[in-house]
Backbone as a ProteinNet text record, in pm:
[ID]
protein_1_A
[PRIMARY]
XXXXXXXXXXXXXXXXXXXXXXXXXXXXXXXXXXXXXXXXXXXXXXXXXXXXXXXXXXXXXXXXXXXXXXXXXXXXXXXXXXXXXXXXXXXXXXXXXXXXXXXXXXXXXXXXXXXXXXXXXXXXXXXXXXXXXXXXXXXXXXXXXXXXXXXXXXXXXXXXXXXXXXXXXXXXXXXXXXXXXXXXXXXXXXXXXXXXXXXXXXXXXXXXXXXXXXXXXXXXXXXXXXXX
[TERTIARY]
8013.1	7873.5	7838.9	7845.5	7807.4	7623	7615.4	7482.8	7451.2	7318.6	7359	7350.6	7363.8	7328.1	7374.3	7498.6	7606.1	7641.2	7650.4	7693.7	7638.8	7597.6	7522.4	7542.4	7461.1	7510.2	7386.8	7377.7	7238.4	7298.8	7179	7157.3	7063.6	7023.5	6886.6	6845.5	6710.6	6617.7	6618	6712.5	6732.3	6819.4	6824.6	6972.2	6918	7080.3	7095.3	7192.3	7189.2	7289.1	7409.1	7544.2	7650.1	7751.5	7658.9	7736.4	7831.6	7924.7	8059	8045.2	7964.1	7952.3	7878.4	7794.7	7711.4	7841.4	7884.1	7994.9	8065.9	8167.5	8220.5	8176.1	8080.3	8023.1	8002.4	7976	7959.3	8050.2	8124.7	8264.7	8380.1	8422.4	8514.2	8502.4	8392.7	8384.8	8339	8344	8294.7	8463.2	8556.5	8645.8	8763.4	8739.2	8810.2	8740.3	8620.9	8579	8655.2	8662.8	8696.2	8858.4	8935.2	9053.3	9063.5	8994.9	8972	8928.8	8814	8719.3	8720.4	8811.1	8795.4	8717.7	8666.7	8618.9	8470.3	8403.2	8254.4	8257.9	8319	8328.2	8394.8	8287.7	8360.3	8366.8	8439.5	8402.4	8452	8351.4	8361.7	8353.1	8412.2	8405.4	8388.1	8286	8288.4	8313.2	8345.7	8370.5	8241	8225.1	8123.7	8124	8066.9	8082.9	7979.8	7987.6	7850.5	7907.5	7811.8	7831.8	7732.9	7803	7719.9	7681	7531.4	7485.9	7470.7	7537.4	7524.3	7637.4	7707.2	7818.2	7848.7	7763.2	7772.2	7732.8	7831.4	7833.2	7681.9	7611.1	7519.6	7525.3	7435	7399.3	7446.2	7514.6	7531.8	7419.7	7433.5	7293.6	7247	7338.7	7303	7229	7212.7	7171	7031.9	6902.7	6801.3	6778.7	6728	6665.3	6524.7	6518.3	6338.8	6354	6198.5	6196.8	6144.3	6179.8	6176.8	6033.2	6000.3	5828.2	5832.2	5718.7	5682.5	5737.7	5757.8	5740.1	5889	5946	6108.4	6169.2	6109.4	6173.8	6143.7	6015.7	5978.6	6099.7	6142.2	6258.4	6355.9	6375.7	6499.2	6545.9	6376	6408	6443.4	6430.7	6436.6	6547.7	6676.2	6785.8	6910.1	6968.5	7080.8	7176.3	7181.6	7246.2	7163.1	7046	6965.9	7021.1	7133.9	7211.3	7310.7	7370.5	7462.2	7451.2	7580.5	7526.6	7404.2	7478.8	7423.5	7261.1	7225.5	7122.8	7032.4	7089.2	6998.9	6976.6	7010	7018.3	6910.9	6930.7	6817.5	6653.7	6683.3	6524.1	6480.5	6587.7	6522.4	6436.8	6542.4	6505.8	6380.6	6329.9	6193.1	6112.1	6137.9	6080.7	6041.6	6084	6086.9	6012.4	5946	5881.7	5949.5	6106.9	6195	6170	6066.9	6049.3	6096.7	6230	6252.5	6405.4	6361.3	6527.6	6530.1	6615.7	6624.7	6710.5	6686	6745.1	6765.8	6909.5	6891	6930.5	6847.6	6766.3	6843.4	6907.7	6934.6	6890	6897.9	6838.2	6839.4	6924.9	6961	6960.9	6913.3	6852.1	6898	6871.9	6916.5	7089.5	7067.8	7271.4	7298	7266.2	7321.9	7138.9	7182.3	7059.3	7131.4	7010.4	7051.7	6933.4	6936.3	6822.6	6870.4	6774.5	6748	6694.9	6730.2	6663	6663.6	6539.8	6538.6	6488.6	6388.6	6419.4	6274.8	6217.4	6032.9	6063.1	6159.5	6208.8	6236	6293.2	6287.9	6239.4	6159.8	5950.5	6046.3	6074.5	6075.2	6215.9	6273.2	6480.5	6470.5	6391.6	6364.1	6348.4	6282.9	6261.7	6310.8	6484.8	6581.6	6617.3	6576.3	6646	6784.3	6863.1	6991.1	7084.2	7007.1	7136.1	7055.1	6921.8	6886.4	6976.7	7057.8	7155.6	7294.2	7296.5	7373.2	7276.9	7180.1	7077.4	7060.4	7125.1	7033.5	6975.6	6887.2	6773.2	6842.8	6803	6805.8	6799.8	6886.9	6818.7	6751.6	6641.2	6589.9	6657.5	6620.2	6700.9	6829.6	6815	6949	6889.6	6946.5	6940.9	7044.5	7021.5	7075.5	7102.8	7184.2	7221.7	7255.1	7200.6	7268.3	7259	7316.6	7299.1	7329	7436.5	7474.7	7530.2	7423	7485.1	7464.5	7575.3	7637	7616.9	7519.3	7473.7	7577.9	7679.9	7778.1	7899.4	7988.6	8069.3	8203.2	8232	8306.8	8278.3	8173.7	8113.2	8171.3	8205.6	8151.3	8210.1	8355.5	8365.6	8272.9	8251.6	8189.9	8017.1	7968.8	7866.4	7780.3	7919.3	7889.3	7855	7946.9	7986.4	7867.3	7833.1	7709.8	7575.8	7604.1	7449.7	7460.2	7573.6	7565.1	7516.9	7569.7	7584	7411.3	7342.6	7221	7124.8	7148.5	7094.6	7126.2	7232.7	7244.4	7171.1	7149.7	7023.5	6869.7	6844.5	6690.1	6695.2	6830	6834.5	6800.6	6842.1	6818	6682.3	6627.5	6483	6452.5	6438.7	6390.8	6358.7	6445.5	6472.2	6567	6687.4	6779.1	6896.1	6943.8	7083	7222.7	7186.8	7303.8	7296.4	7409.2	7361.9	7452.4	7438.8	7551	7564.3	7666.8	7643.1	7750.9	7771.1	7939.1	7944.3	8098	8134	8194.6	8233.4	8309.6	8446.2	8497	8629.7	8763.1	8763.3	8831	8816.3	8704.6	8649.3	8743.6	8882.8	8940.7	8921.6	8876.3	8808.8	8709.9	8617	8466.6	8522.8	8586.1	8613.4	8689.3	8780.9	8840.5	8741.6	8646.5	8592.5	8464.1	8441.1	8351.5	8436.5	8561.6	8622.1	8645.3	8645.1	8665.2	8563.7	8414.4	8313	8258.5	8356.1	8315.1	8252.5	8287.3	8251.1	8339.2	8309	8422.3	8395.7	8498.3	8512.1	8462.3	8376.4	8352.7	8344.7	8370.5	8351.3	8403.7	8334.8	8354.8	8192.6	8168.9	8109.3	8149.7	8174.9	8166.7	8071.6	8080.4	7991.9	8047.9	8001.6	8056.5	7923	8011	7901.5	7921.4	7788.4	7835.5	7786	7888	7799.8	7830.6	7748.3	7813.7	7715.8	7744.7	7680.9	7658.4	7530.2	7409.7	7358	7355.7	7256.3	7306.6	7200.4	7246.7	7304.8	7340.6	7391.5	7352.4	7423.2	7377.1	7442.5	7415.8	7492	7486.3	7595.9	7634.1	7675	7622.3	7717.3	7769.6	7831.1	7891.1	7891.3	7800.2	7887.5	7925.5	8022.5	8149	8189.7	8210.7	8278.8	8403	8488	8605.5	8718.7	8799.3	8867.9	8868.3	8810	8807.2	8710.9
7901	7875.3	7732.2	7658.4	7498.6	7478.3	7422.9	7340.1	7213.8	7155.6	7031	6930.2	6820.1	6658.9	6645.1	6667.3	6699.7	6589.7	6454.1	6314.3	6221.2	6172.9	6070.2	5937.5	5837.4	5707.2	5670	5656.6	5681.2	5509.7	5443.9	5362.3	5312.6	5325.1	5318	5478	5480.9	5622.6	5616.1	5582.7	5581.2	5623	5724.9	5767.2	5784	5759.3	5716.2	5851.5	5862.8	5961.3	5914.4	5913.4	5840.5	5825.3	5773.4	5743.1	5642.8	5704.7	5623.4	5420.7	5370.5	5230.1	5186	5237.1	5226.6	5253.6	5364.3	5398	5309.5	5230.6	5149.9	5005.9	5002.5	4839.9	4833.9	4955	4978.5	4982.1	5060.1	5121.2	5071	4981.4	4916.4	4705.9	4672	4610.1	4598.8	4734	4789.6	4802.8	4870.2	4936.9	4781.6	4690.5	4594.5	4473.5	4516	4430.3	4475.8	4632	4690.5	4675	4659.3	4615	4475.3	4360	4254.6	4241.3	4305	4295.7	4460.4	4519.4	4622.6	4637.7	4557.6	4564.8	4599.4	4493.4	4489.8	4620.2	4675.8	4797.3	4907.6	5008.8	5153	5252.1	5317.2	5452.9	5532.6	5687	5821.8	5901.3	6007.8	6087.9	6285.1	6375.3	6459.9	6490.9	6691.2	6733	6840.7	6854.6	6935.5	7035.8	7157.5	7333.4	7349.6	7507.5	7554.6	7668.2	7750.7	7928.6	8008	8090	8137	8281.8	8302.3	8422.9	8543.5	8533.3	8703.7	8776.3	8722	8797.4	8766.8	8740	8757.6	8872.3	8964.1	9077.6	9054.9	9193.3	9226.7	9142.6	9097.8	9072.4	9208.3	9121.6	9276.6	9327.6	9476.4	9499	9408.5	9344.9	9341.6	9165.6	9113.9	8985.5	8976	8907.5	8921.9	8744.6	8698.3	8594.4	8526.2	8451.8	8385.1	8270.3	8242.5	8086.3	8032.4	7929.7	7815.8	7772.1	7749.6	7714.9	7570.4	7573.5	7451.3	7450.9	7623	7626.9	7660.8	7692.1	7697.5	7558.7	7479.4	7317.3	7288.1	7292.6	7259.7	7270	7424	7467	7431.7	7361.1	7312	7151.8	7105.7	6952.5	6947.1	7033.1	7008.2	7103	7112.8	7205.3	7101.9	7128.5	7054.7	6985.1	7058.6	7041.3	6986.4	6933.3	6859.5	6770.8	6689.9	6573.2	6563.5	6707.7	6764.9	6681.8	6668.2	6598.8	6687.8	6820.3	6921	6900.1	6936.6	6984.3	6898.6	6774.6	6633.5	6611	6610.8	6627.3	6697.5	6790.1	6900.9	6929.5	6835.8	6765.3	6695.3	6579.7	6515.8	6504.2	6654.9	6707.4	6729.1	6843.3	6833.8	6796.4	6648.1	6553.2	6486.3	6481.5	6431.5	6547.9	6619.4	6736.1	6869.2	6834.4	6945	7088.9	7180.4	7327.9	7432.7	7447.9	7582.7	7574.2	7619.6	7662.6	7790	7850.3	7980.6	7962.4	8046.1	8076.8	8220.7	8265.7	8365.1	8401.9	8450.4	8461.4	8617.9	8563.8	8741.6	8764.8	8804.2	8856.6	8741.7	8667.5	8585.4	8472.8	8437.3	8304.8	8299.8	8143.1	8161.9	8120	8182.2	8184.3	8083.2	8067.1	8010.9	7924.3	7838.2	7735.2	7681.2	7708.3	7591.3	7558.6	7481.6	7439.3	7474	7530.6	7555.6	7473.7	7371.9	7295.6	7336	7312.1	7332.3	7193.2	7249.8	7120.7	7077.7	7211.6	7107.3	7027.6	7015.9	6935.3	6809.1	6743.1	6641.1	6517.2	6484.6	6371.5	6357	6449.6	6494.2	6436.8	6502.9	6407.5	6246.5	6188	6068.7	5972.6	6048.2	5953.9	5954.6	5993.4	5974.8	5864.3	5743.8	5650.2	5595.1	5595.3	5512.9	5696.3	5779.7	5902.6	5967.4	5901	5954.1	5994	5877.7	5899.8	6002.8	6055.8	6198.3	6309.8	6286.3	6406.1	6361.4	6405.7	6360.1	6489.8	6503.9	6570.7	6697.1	6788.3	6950.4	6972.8	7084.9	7114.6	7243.2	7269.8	7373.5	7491.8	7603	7712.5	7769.5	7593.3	7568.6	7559.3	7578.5	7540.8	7448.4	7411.2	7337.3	7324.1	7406.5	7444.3	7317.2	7295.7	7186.4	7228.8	7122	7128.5	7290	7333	7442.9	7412.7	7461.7	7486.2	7605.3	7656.8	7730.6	7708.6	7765.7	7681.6	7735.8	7829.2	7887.7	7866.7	7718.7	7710.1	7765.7	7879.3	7993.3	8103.5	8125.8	8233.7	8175.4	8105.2	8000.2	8090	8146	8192.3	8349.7	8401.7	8595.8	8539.7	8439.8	8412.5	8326.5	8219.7	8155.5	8259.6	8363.7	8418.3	8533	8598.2	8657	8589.1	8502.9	8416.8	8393.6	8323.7	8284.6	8380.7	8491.2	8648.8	8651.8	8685.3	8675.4	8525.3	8463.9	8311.6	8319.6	8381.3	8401	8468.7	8550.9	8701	8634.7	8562.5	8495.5	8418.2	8343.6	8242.1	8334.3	8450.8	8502.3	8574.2	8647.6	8662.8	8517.8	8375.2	8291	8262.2	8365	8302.4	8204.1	8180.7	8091.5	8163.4	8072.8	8148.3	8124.9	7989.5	7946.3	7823.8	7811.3	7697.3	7620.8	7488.8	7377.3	7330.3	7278.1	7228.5	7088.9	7017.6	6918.1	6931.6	6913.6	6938.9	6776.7	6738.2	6621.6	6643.1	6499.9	6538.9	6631.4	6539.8	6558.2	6662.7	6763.1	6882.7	7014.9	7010.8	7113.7	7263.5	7273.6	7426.6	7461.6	7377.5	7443.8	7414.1	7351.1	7379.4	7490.2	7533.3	7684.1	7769.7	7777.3	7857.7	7888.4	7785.7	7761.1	7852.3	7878.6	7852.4	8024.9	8078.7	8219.8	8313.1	8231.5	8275.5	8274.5	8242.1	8211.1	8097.4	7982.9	7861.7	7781.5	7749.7	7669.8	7527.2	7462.7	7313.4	7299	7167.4	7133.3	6940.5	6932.9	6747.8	6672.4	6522.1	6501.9	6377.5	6343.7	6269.8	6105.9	5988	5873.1	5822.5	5728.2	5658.5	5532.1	5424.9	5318.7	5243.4	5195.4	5137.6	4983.1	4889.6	4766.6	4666	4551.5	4473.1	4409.9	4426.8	4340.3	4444	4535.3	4622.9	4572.9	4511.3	4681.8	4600.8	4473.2	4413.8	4444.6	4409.4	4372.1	4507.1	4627.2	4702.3	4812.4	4841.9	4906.2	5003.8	5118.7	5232.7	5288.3	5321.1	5351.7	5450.2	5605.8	5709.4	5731.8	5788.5	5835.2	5971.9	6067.6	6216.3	6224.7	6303.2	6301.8	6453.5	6520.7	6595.6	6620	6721	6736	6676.5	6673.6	6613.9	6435.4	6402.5	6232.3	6166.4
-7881.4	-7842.4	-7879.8	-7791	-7812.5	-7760.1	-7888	-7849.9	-7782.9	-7725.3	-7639.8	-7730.9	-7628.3	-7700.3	-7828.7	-7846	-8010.2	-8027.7	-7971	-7986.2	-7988.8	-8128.4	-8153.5	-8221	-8234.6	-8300.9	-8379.4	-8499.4	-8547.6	-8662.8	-8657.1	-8749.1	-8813.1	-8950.7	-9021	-8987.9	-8924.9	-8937	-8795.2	-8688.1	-8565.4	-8504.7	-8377.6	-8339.1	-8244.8	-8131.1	-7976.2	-7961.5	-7782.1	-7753.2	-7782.7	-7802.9	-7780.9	-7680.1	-7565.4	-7460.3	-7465.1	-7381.6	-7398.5	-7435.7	-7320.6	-7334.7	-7488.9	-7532	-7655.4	-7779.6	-7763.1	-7865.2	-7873.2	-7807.2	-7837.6	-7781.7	-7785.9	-7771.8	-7972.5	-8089.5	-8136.1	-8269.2	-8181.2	-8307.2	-8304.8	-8146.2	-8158.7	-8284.8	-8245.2	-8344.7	-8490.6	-8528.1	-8671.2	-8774.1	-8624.1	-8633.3	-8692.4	-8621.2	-8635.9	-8739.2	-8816.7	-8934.5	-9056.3	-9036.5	-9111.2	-9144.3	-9021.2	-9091.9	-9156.6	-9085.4	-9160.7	-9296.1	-9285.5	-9451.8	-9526.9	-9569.4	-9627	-9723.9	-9802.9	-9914.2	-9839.7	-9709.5	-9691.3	-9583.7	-9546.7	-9470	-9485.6	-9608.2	-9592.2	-9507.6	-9494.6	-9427.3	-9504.5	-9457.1	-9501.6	-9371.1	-9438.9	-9282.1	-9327.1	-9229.2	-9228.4	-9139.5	-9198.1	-9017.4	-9011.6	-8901.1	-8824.6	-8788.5	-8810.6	-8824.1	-8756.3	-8672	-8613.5	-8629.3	-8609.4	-8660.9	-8555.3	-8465.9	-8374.3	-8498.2	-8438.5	-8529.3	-8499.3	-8350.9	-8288.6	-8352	-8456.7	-8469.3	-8642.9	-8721.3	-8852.8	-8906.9	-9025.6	-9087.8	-9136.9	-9198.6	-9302.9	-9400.3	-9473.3	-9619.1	-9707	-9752.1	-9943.6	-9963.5	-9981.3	-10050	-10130.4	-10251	-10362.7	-10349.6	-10214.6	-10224.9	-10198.8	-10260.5	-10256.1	-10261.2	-10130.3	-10068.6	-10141.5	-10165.4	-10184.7	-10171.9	-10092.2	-10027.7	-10127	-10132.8	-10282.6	-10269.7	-10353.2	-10432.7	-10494.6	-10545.9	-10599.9	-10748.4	-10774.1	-10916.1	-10957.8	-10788	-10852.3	-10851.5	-10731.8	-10785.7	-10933.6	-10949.9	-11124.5	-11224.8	-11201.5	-11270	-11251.9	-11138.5	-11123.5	-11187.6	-11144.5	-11236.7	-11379.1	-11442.5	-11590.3	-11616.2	-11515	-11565.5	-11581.6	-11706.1	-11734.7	-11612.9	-11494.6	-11399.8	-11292.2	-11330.3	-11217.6	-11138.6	-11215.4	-11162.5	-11089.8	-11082.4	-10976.6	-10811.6	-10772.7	-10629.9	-10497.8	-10486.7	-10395.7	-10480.2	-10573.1	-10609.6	-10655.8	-10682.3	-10661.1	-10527.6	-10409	-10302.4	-10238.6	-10242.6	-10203.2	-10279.8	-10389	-10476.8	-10396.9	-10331.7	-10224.8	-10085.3	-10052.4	-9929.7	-9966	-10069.1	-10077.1	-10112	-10185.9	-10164	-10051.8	-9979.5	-9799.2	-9757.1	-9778.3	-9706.4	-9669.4	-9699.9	-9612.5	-9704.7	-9661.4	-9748.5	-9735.1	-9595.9	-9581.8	-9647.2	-9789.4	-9857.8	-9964.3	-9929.7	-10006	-10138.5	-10206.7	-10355.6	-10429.8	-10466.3	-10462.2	-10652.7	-10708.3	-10828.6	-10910.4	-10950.8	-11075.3	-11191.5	-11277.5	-11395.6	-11492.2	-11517.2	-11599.3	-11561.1	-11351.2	-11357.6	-11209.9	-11145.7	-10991.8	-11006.3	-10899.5	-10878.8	-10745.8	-10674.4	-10558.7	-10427.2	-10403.8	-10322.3	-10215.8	-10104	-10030.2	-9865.4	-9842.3	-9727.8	-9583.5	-9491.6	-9344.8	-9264.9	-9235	-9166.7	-9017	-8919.4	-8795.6	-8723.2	-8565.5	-8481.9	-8583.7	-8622.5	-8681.5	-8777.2	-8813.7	-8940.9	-8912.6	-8788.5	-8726.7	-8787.7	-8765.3	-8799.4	-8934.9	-9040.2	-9166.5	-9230.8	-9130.4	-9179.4	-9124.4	-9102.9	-9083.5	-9169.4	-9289.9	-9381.3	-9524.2	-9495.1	-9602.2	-9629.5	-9568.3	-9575.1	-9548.4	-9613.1	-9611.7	-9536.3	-9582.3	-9514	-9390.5	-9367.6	-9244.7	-9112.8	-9082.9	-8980	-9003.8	-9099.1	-9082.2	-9053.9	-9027.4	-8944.5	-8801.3	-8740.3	-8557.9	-8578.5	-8440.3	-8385.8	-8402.7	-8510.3	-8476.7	-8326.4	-8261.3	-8109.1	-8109.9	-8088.9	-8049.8	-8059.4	-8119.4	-8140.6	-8204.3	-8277.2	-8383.5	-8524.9	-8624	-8762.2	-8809.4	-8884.3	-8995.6	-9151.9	-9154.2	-9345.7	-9431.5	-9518.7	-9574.1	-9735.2	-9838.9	-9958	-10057.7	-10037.4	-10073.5	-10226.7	-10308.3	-10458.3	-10524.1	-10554.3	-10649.9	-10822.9	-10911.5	-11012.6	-11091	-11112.3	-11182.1	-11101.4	-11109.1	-11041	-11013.3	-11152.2	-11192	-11058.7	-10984	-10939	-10802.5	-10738.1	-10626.7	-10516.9	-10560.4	-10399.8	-10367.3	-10481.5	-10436.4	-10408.7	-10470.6	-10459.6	-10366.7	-10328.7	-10182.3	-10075.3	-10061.2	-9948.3	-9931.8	-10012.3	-10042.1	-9931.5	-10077	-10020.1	-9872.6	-9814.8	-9667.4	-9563.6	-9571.4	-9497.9	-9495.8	-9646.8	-9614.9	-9542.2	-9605.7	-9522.2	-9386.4	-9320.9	-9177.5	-9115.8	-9225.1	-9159.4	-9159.3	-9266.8	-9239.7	-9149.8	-9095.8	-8976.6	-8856.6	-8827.1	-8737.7	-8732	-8785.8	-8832.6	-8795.8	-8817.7	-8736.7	-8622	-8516.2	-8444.6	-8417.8	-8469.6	-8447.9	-8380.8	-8277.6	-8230.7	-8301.1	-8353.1	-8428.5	-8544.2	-8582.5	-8745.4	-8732.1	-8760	-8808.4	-8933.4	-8956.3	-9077.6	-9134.1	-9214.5	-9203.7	-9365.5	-9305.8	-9499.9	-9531.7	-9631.8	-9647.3	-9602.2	-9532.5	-9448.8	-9610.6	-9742.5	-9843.4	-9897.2	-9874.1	-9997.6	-9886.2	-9915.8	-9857	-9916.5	-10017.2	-10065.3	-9998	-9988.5	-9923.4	-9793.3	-9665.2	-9543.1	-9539.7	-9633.3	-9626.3	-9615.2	-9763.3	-9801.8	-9630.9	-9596.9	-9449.9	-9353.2	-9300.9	-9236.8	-9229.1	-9336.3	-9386.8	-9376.1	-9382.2	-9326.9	-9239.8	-9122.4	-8987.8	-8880.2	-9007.9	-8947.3	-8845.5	-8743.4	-8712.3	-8648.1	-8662.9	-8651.5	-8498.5	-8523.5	-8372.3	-8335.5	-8441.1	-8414.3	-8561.9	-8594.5	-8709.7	-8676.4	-8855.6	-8859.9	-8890.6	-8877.1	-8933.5	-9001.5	-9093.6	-9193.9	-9188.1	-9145.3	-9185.6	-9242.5	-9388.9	-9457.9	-9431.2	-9400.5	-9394.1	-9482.5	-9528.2	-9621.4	-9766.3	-9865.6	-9970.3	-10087.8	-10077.2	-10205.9	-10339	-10396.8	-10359.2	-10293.3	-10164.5	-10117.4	-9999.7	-9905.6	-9744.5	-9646	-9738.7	-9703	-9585.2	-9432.8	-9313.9	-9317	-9324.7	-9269.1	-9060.1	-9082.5	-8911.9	-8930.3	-8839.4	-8828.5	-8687.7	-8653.1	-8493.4	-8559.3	-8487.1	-8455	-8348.6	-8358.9	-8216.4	-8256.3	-8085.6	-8079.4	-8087.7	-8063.6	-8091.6	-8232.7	-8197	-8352	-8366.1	-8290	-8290.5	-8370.2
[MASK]
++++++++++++++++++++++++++++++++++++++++++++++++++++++++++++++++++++++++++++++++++++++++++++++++++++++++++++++++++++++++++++++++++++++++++++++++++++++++++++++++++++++++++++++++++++++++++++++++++++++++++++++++++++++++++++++++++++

């Protein structure tokens, strides 16, 4: 189940379709600074997952959903693990306005987080700044999972998998037909662990950073379909 308009070229808090002439009026001379100047041009790269939802199992009984508050961020800023990448991350998101993220809470504290983003979210993923352009435009009737943390990293695979099953089920109660999401190209556990839960590969992302860090510095992404 493919969604449309999946190919984009986003730079700053701006993104274009990525039509062929734009793409490489673009990437071919990014592509060739970069072998010149390695040092002023990094890249990173993710790959790109979508999950159709007509066909994800039940939630465990035993998983119980709640949409995050004002008063569960509170709790979250002042937890030893605030500084975590995922979960510094997702402070941000709602900092930026982004509010639809679930957390799922046991006796002894929350176990597992992570954010739903859709197309109303749009206006809103705009104003990340420097990582705006790994968000293009939600499409309509799609979601967008991001920032998945596991606060007991001992727990990660019975508790990922949990949580997702249900987070699929509130996606659909949305109204959503389906979810995307990108993992880092290097984090080969969580693309397994993705991969096992029914995610599957559909593109990749680019990052090319440009410049002379910490000044001057442009980020460029390309999402692209298929394995390129």
């Amino acid at each position: 189940m493919a969604h449309h308009n999946r190919e984009w070229l986003c730079v700053g808090r701006t993104c274009w379709k990525a039509r062929a002439p734009l793409r490489w009026g673009v990437t071919v001379p990014l592509k060739l600074a970069r072998a010149a100047f390695p040092q002023r041009v990094v890249q990173q790269r993710w790959v790109r997952y979508q999950r159709d939802l007509a066909d994800t199992p039940p939630p465990p009984p035993n998983v119980r959903l709640t949409r995050v508050s004002d008063a569960v961020i509170g709790a979250l800023r002042i937890r030893p693990d605030r500084a975590e990448t995922e979960l510094k991350s997702g402070l941000r998101f709602w900092d930026a306005g982004l509010r639809r993220a679930y957390v799922w809470i046991a006796e002894d504290g929350p176990l597992c987080i992570q954010w739903l983003l859709t197309s109303d979210d749009n206006p809103r993923l705009r104003r990340l700044n420097e990582w705006a352009g790994l968000y293009p435009p939600v499409p309509a009737g799609w979601g967008q999972v991001e920032n998945l943390f596991v606060f007991a990293a001992s727990q990660l695979g019975s508790v990922a998998t949990g949580f997702a099953y249900a987070l699929f089920e509130e996606a659909r109660l949305a109204g959503l037909d389906g979810l995307i999401t990108h993992i880092r190209e290097g984090n080969r556990a969580a693309r397994q662990w993705a991969e096992c839960t029914g995610w599957r590969r559909y593109g990749t992302i680019t990052r090319y950073q440009v410049g002379w860090p910490p000044l001057l510095v442009k980020s460029v992404y390309l999402h692209r379909n298929g394995g390129s």
